[in-house]
N, C-alpha and C positions, 0 to 999 in steps of 0.2 A: 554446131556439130563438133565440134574442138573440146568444148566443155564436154559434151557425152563422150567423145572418145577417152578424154581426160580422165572422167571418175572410171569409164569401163577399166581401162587400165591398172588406177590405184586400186580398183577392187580386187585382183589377184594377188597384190602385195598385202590386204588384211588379214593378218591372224584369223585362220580356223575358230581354233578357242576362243576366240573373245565373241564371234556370232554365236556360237554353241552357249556360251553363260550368257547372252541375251533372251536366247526364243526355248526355251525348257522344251523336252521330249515329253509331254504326260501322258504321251501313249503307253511307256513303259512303266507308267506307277498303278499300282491295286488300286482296285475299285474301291476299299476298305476308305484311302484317303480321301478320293474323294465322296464317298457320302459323309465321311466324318468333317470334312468342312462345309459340304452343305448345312446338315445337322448345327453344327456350330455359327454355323452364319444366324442364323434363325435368331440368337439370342447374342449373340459380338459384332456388333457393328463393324468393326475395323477387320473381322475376315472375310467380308462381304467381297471383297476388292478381289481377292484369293480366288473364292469363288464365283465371278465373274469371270474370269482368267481362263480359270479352268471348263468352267460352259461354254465360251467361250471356243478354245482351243478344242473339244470333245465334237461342238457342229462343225467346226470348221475339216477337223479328220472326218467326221463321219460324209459332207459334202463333196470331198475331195474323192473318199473312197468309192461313193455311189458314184459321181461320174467318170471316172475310171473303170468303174466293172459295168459302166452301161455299154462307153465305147468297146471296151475289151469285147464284149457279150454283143456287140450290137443290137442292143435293147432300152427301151424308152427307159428314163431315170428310178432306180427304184424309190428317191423320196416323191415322188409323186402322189405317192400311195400313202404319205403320211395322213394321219387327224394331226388338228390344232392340240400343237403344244403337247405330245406326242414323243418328241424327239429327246428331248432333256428327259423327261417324266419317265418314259421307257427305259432307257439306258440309266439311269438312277437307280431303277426298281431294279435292274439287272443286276447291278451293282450290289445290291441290299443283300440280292441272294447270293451273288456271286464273289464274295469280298477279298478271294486271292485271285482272282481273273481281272487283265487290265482293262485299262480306259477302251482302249483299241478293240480289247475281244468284244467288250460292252456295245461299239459302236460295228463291227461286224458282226455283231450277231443280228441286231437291230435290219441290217441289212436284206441276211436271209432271212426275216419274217417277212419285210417289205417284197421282197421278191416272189415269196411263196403266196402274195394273194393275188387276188387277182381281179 
């Protein structure tokens, strides 16, 4: 118990900034980048890693935001309603068309399709 209260402690004294240049925000970056490292992953092995990152981070917002607007909404999960493999695919495509629009609009948009079926 000593040790948890321990680090809970030291953790008010870490620098802000240093967890901010650890976990990147790629909610606020254009679609444009990433389909263009998807695109590029395809044929550079070494951006593969980038793009893992980034799908990565894109479900993890978009799962976050769906069970937030369910409780909010008191309403069953909208990824429920996904197809297989869906989730990246879709918000990709969105991207393609959408290439000044961010990761985030990509992943609530995705949102409001899931909610509008039914």
């Amino acid at each position: 118990m000593k040790k948890i209260a321990f680090l809970l402690l030291l953790s008010f004294f870490l620098p802000i900034s240093q967890a901010q240049e650890k976990v990147p925000n790629l909610g606020e970056k254009v679609c444009a980048l990433w389909t263009a490292v998807s695109d590029r992953a395809k044929t550079h092995p070494e951006v593969r890693e980038q793009l893992v990152m980034m799908d990565w981070w894109a479900l993890g917002y978009l799962k976050g935001m769906a069970t937030q607007y369910a409780f909010a909404e008191k309403i069953d999960n909208p990824l429920t309603k996904l197809r297989d493999g869906e989730d990246q695919n879709w918000m990709l495509a969105f991207c393609r068309i959408n290439p000044k629009k961010t990761i985030a609009d990509a992943a609530l948009e995705l949102l409001k399709v899931l909610d509008s079926r039914s």
